[in-house]
C-alpha positions as CSV (number, residue, x, y, z in Angstrom):
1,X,74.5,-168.8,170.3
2,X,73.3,-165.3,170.0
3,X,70.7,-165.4,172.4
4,X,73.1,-166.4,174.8
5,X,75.2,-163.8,173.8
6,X,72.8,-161.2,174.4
7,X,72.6,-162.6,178.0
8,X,75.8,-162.2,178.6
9,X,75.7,-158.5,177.3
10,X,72.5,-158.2,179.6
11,X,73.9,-159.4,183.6
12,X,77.8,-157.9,181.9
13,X,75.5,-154.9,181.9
14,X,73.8,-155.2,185.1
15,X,76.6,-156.3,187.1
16,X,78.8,-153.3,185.8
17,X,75.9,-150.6,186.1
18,X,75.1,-151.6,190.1
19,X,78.8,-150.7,190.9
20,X,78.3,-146.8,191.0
21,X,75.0,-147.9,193.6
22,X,77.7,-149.6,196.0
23,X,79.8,-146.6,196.1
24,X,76.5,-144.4,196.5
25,X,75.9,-146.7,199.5
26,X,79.4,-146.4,201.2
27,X,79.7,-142.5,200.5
28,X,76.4,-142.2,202.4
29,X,75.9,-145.1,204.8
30,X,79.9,-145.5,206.0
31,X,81.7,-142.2,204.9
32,X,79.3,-139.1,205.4
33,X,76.8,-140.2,207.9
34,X,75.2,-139.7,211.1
35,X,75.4,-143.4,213.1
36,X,77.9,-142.7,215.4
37,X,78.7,-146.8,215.4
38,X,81.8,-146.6,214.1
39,X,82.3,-150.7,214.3
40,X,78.9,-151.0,212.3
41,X,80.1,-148.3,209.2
42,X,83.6,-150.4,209.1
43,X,81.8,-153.5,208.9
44,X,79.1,-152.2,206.0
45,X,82.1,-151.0,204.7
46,X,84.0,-154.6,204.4
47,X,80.5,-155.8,203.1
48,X,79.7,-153.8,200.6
49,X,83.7,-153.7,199.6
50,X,83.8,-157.4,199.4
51,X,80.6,-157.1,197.2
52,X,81.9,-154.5,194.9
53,X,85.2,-156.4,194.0
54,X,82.7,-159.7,193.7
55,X,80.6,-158.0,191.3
56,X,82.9,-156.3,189.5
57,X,85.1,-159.9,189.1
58,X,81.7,-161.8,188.0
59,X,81.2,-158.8,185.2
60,X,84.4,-158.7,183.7
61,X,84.5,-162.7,183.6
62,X,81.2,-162.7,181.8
63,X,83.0,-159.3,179.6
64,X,85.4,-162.3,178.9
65,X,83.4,-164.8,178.1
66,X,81.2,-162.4,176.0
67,X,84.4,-161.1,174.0
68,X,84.9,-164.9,173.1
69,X,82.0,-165.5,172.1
70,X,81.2,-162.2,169.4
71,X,84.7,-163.2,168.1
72,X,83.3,-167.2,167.0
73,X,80.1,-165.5,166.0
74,X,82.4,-162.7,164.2
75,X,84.4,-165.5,162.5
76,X,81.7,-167.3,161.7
77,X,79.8,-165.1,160.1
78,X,82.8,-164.0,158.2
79,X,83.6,-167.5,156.9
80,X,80.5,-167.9,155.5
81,X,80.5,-164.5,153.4
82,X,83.9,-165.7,152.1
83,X,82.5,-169.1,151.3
84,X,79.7,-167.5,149.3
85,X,81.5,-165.1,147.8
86,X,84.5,-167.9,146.3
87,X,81.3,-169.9,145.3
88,X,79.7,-167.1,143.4
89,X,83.2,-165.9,141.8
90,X,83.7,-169.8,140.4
91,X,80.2,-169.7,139.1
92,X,80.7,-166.4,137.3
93,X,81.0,-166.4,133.5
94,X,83.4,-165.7,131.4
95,X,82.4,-162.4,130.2
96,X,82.5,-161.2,133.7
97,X,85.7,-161.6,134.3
98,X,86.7,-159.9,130.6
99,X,85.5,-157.3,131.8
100,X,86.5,-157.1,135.6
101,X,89.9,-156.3,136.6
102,X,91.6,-159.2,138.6
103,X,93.3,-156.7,140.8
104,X,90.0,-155.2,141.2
105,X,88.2,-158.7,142.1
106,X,91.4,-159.7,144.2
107,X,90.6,-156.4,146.3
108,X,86.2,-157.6,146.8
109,X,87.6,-160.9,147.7
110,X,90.6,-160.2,150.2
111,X,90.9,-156.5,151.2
112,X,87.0,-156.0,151.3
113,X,86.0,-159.2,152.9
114,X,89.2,-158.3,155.3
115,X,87.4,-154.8,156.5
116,X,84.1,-156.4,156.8
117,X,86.0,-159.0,159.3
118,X,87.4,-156.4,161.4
119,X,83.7,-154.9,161.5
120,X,81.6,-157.7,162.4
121,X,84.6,-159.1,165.0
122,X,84.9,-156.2,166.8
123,X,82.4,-153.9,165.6
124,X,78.9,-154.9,165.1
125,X,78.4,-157.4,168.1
126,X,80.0,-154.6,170.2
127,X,77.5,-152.4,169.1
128,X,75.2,-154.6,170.7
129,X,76.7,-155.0,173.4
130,X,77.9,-151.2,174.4
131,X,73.7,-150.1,173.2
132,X,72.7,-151.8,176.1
133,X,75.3,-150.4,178.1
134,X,74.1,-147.1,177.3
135,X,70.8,-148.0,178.2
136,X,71.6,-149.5,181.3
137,X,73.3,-146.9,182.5
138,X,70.7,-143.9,181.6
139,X,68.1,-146.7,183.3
140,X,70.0,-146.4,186.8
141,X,70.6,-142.6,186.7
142,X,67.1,-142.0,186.0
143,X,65.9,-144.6,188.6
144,X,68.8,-142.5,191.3
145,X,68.2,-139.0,190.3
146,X,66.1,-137.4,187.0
147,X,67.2,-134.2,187.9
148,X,70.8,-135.0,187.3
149,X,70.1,-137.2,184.4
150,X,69.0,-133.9,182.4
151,X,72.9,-133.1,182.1
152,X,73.0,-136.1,180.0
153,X,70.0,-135.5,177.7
154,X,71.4,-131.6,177.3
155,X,74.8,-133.0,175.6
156,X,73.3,-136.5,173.5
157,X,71.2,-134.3,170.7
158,X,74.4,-132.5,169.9
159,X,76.8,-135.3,169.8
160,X,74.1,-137.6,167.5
161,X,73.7,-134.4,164.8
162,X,77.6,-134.3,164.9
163,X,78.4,-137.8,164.5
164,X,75.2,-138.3,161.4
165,X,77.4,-134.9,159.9
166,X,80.7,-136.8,160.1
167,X,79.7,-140.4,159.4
168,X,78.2,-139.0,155.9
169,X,81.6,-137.6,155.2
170,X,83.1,-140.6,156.2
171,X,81.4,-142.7,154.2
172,X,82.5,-140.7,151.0
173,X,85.7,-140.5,151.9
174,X,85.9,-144.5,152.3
175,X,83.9,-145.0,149.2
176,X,87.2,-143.0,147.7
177,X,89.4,-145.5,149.4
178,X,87.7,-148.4,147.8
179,X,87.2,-147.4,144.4
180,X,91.1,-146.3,144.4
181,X,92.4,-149.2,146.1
182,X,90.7,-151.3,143.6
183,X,92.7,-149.2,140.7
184,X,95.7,-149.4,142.1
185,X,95.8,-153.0,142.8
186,X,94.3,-153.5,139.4
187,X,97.1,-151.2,137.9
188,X,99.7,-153.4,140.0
189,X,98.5,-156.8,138.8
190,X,98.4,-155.8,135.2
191,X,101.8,-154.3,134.9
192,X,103.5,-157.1,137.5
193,X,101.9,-159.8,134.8
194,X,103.4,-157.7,132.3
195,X,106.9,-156.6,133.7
196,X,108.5,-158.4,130.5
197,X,106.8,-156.0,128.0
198,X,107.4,-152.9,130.4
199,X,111.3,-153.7,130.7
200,X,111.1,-155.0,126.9
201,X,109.9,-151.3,126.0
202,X,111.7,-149.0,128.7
203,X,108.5,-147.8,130.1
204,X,109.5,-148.1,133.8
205,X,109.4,-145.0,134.2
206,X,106.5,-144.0,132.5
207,X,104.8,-146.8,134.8
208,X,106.3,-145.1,137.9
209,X,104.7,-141.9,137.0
210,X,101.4,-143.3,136.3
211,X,102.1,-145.6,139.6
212,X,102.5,-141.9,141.9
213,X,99.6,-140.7,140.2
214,X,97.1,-143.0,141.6
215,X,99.2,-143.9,144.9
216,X,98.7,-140.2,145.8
217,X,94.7,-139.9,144.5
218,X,95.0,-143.1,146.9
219,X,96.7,-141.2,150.1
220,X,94.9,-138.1,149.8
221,X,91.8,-140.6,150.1
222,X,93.0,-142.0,153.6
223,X,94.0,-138.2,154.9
224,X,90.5,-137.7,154.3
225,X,89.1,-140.1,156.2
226,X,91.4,-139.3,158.8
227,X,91.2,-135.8,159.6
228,X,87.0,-136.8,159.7
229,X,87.6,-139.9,161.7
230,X,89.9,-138.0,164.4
231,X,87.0,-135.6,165.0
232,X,85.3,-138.4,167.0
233,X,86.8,-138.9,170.4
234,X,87.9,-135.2,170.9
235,X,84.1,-134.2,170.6
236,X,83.1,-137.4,172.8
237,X,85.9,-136.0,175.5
238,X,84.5,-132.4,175.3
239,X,80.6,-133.8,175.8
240,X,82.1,-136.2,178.7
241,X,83.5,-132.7,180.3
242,X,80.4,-130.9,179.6
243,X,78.4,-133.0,181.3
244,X,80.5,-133.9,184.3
245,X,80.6,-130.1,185.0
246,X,76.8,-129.9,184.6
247,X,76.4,-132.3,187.3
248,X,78.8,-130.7,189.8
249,X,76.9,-127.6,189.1
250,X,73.5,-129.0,189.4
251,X,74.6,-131.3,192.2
252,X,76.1,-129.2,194.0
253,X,73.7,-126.8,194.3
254,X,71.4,-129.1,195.2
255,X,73.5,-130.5,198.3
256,X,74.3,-126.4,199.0
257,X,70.7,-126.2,199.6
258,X,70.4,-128.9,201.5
259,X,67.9,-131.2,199.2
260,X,66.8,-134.6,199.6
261,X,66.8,-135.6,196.2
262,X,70.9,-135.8,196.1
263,X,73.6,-137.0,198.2
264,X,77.0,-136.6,197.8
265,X,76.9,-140.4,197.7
266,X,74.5,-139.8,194.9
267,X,76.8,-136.9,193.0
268,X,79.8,-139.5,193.1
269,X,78.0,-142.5,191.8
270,X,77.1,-140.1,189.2
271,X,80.6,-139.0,188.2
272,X,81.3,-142.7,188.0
273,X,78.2,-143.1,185.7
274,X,78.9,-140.6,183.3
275,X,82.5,-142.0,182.6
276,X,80.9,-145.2,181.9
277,X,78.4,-143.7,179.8
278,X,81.1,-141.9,177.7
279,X,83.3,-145.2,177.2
280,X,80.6,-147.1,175.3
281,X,79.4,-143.7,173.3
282,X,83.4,-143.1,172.7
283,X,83.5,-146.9,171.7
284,X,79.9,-146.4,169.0
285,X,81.9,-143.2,167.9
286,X,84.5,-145.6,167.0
287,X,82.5,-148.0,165.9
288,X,80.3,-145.7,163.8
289,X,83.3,-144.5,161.9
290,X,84.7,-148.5,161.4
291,X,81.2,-148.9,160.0
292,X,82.1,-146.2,157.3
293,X,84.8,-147.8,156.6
294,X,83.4,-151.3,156.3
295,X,79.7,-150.1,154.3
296,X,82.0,-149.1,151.2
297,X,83.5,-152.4,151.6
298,X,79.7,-154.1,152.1
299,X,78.3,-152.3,149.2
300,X,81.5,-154.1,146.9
301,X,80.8,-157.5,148.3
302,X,77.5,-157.6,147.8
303,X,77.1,-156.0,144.6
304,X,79.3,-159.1,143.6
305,X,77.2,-161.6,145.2
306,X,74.1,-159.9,144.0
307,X,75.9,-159.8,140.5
308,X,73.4,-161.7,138.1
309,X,74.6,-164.5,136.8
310,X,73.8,-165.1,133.0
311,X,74.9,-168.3,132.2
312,X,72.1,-170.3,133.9
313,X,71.0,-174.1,134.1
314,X,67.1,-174.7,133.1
315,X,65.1,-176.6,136.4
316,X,65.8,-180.0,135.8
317,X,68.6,-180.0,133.1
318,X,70.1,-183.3,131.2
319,X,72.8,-185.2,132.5
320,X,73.2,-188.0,130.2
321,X,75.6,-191.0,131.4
322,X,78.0,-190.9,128.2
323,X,78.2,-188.5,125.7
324,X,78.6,-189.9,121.7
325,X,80.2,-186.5,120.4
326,X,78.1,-185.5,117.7
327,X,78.3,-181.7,117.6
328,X,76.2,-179.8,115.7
329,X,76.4,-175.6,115.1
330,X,72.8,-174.4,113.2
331,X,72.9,-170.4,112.3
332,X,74.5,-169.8,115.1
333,X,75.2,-166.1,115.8
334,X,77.4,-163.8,118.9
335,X,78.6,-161.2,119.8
336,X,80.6,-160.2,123.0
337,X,79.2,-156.5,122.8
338,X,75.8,-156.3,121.4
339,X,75.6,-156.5,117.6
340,X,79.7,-156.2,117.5
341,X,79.3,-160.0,115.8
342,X,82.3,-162.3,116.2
343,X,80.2,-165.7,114.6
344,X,77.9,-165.0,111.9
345,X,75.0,-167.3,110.9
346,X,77.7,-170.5,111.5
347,X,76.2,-173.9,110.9
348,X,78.2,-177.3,110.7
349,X,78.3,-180.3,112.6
350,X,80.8,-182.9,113.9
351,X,80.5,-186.8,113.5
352,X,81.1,-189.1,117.0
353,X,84.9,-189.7,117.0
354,X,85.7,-187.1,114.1
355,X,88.6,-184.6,114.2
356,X,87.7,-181.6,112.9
357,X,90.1,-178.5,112.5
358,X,89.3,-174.7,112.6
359,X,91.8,-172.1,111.2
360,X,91.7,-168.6,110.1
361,X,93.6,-165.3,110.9
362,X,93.8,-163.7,114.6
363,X,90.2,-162.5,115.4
364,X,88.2,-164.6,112.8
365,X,86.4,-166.3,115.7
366,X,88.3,-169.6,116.7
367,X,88.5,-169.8,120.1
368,X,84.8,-168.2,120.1
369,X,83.9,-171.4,119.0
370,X,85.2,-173.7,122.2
371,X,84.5,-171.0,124.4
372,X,80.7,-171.5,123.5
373,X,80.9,-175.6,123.4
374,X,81.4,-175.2,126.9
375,X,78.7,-172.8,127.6
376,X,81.3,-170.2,128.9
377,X,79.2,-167.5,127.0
378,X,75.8,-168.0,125.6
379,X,74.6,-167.3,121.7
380,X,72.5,-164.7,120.8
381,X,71.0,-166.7,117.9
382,X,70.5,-170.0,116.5
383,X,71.3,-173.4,118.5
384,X,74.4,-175.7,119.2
385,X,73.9,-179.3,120.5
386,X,75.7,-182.0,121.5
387,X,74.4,-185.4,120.8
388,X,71.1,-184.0,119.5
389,X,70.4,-182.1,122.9
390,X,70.8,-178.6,123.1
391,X,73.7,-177.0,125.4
392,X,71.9,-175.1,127.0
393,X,69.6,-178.1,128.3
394,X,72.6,-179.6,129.7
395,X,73.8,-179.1,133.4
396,X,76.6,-176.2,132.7
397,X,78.8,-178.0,135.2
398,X,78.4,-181.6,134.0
399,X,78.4,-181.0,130.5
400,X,82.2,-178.7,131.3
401,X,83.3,-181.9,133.4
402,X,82.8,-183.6,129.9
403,X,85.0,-181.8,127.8
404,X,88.7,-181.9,127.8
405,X,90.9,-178.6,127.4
406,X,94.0,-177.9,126.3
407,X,95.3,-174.5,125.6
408,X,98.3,-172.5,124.1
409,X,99.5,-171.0,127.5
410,X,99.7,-174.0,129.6
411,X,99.0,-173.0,133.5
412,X,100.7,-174.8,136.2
413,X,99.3,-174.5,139.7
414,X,102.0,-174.6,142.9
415,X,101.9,-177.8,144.1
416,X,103.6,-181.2,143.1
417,X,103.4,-182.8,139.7
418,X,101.0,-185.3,140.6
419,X,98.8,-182.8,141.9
420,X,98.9,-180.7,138.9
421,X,97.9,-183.9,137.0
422,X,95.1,-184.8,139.7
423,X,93.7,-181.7,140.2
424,X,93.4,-183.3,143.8
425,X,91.0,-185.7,142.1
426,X,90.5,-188.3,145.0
427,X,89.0,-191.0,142.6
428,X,92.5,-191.0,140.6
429,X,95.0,-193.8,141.8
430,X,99.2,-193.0,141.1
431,X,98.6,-195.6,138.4
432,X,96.1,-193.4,136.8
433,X,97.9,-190.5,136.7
434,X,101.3,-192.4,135.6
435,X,99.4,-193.8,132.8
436,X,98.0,-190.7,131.5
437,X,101.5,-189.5,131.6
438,X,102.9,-192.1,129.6
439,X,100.0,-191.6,127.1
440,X,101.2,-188.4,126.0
441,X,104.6,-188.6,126.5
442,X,105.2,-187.0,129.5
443,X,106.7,-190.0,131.7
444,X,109.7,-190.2,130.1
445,X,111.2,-186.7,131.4
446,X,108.8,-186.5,134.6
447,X,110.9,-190.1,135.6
448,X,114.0,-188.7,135.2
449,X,113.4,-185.9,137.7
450,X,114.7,-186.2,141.4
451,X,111.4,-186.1,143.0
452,X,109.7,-187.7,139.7
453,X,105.7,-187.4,140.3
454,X,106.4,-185.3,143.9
455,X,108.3,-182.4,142.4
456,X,107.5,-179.3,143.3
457,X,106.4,-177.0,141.2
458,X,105.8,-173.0,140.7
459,X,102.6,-171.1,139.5
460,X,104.1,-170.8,136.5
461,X,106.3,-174.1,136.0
462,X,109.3,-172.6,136.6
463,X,112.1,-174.9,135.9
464,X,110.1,-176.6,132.9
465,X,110.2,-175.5,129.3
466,X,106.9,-174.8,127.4
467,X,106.8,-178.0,125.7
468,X,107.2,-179.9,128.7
469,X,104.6,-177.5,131.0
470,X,102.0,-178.9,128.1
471,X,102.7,-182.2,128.0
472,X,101.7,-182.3,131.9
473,X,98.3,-179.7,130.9
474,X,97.6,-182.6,128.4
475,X,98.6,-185.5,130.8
476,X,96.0,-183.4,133.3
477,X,92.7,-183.2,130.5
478,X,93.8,-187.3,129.6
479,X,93.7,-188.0,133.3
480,X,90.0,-186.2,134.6
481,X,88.0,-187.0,131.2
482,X,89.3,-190.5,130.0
483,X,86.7,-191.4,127.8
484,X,84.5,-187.5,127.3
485,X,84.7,-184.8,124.3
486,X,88.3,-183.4,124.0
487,X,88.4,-179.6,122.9
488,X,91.7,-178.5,121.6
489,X,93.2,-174.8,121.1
490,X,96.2,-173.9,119.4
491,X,98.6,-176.4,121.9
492,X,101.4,-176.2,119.4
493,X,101.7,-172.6,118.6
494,X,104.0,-171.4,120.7
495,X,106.5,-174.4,121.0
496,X,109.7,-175.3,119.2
497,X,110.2,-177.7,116.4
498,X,111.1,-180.8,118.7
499,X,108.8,-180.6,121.7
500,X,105.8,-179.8,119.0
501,X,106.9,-183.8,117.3
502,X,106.4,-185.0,120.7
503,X,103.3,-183.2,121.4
504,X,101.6,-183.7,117.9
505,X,102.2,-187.6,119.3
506,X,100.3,-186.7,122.3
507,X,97.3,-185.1,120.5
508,X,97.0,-188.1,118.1
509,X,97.2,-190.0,121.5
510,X,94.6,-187.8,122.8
511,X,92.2,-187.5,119.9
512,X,92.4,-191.4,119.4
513,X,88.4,-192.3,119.3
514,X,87.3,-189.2,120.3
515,X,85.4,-186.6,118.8
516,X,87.7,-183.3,118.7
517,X,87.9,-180.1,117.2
518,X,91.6,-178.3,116.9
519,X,92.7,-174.9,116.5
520,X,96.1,-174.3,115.3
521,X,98.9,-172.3,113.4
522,X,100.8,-174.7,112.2
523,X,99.9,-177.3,109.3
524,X,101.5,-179.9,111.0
525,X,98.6,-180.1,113.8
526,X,95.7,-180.1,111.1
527,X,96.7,-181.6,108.1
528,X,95.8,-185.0,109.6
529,X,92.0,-183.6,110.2
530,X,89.5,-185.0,108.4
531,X,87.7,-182.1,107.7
532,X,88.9,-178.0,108.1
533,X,86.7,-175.4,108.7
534,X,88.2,-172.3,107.3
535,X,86.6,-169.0,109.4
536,X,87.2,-165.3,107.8
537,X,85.5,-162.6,110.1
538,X,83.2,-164.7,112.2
539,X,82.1,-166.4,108.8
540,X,82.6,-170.0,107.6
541,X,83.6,-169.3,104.2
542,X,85.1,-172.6,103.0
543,X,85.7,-176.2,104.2
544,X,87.0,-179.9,103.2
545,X,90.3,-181.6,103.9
546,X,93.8,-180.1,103.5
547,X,94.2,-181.3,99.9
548,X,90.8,-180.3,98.7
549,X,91.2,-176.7,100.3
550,X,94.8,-176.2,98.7
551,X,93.4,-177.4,95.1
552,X,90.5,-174.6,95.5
553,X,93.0,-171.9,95.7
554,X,90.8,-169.9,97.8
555,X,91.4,-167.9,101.2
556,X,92.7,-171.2,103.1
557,X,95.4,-171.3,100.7
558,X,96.5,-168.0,100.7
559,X,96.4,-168.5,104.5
560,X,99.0,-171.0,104.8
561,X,101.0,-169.1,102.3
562,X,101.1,-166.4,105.1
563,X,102.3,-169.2,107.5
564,X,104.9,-169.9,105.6
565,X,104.4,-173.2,105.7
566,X,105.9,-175.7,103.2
567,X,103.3,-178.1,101.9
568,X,105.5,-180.1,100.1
């Protein structure tokens, strides 16, 4: 496809370029000449008309056809940069997106990706295309007449120092759009997510000040780039003047004194020339500045792609058929920051089909502990397997395929029940997902709805209460990973008394014959655990079952206490 693109460009510029040569022809041959045949001029005339508005047509068809073409290349090349950049984001870890900004990562993956669109569209295969141009057209007036050609050469070493001067402040300035666009949206998503606390508080205003603050670092990036950027085609217009005077002067001088080497069929085939010359140099100045623009947005994109990922999977890694659920933790140790340790030296292990419970206070390392089941972040020290094979062996997708979630803040995709159930799983029948439903008692008030299974529903589940937003998370996990390793974290917290009865049903439910490890707040979800693991500072200080931690009246104790809980 782009070799027959770069034909087109070719005759497009051949045809266009041998238009000028016609009007050379009927300026000398029917306009200014000596044959007195008057019938014969008229009739080269009508010829060489006729074959001016033919080649003309035929080049602007093949213009046409060439536009259509660099746009499906364009679009092409563009929908495989998105694709790989989707690809990598999905495949990033976790810690890479603690760190990164999602307003600054929606920015690489729309408004970035958007830029480079517009650039390759209508931007780099032009380039192509209006380089040959320009070399077409210096070709032909060097072939007609060198000594007019100079007035060219005199203005092109001034314009290319002047456009290398502006593109480098260009591309700072654009670099400054970038790097503030990402803040902004970043400082948008965070406070839109968080509107409740900001209205909760009274710090509207406070948020609007620090919202002008970086809207106008943000605008006073753009006036940069524009009062650069409208330097282009004012110069370009002034070097098209320049050298259109320079070859009056020249030429007409030359037909003053009565020289062979130009006609005035030559001089106004010339004038033609150099406006065509202009229009693809105006179009690179153009072009040269939508590259500024789009190199800031390149050098986002493909850092991100070029981002390493850390999380890897060994050359040929396991992926065992069925996996037992024996977990097992041997001095394990991490840290999210280097040497900042969240788990310390943790060992323990987790029988096939036990339910094991982890508690301690905010920070102690809980949720550490699933996050690195599932390979989102890797140790520093020490081991964890599953099934006497360690994790990292394992396929990192497979092995999360395997392992069922369910978290505090339930999240509800837009779409309909079902889907939210399905995940768009094709391999999952109605009846599947109904069943799962009914498993964890979510049928009874999904029936009862209008559209029952088809309902639509928001991003965030509007319309459903908590209680009933996790019933349908827990319906989901049941539904993908019938019979795999369920992981549970902290599903009750947040809930009131009623909806957690009917959800502690649904985790008995879901924990029936399966290995599982729970993290809660609430005695209710652990005191039918086999065995507790009690966590202090990353530490596994004590562990047993409910009534042999109580008895010790150790740290576990005093824990619940906190709670509030009643253990009679």
């Amino acid at each position: 496809i782009l070799t027959f693109a770069f034909v087109l460009i070719i005759i497009t510029t051949l045809a266009i370029n041998f238009l000028p040569v016609i009007i050379q022809k009927i300026t000398d041959q029917c306009l200014i000449t000596s044959n007195p045949n008057i019938d014969e001029r008229i009739s080269l005339l009508f010829e060489l008309s006729i074959l001016y508005i033919s080649i003309a047509g035929l080049g602007h068809l093949i213009k046409y056809l060439q536009g259509l073409l660099t746009a499906f290349i364009g679009q092409k090349i563009i929908f495989d940069l998105r694709l790989r950049v989707f690809k990598k984001v999905l495949n990033l870890h976790q810690g890479f997106f603690d760190k990164t900004p999602i307003g600054t990562l929606m920015t690489r993956v729309t408004s970035d990706i958007e830029r480079l669109q517009n650039f390759v569209t209508d931007g780099a295969l032009g380039t192509i295309a209006d380089l040959v141009m320009l070399i077409g057209i210096m070709s032909y007036m060097i072939y007609i007449s060198p000594q007019l050609a100079i007035t060219i050469f005199i203005c092109l070493p001034l314009l290319f120092i002047f456009m290398v001067y502006v593109n480098k402040r260009l591309l700072n300035a654009n670099r400054n759009i970038r790097d503030r666009q990402a803040n902004l949206n970043a400082f948008l998503q965070e406070n839109l997510s968080g509107m409740s606390t900001v209205q909760s508080f009274n710090r509207e205003n406070l948020i609007k000040k620090d919202f002008d603050k970086k809207h106008l670092k943000l605008r006073s990036a753009y006036y940069d780039e524009v009062r650069w950027f409208s330097l282009y085609f004012p110069t370009v217009e002034a070097g098209q003047a320049i050298s259109t005077a320079l070859t009056l002067f020249i030429g007409g001088i030359m037909i003053i004194n009565d020289s062979s080497a130009v006609t005035l069929g030559t001089l106004v085939a010339f004038f033609a020339w150099i406006r065509e010359f202009f229009r693809p140099l105006g179009s690179l100045s153009e072009k040269a500045g939508s590259f500024q623009v789009a190199i800031a947005s390149i050098e986002r994109v493909f850092n991100l792609l070029d981002y390493e990922e850390k999380i890897k999977n060994i050359k040929n890694p396991v992926k065992p058929k069925k996996i037992k659920g024996h977990i097992k933790f041997e001095n394990v140790w991490f840290a999210y920051n280097e040497e900042n340790w969240v788990i310390k030296n943790l060992s323990f292990e987790v029988n096939p089909g036990e339910s094991l419970a982890i508690v301690g206070a905010t920070g102690a390392g809980k949720s550490t502990i699933i996050n690195l089941i599932g390979r989102f972040y890797d140790i520093q020290k020490g081991s964890i397997e599953i099934d006497g094979i360690n994790i990292k062996n394992f396929d990192k997708t497979d092995l999360r395929r395997r392992l069922g979630y369910v978290f505090q803040d339930p999240f509800i995709f837009t779409g309909s029940i079902y889907d939210n159930i399905s995940l768009n799983n094709e391999t999952l029948q109605i009846s599947d997902i109904k069943n799962a439903a009914k498993i964890v008692n979510a049928d009874s008030f999904i029936s009862k709805m209008k559209n029952g299974y088809k309902t639509r529903l928001s991003e965030r589940g509007e319309g459903l209460s908590l209680g009933q937003k996790q019933l349908i998370v827990m319906a989901r996990t049941l539904a993908q990973s019938p019979e795999l390793l369920f992981v549970l974290d902290e599903a009750t917290a947040s809930v009131d008394t009623g909806s957690e009865k009917l959800i502690q049903d649904a985790l008995k439910n879901l924990m029936k014959n399966r290995t599982s490890i729970v993290i809660a707040h609430r005695l209710s979800t652990i005191r039918n655990a086999k065995r507790i693991l009690v966590m202090r500072n990353g530490e596994l200080i004590d562990q047993g079952s409910h009534n042999e931690l109580i008895q010790r009246d150790g740290y576990y104790k005093r824990l619940c206490e906190f709670m509030e809980v009643n253990f009679n």
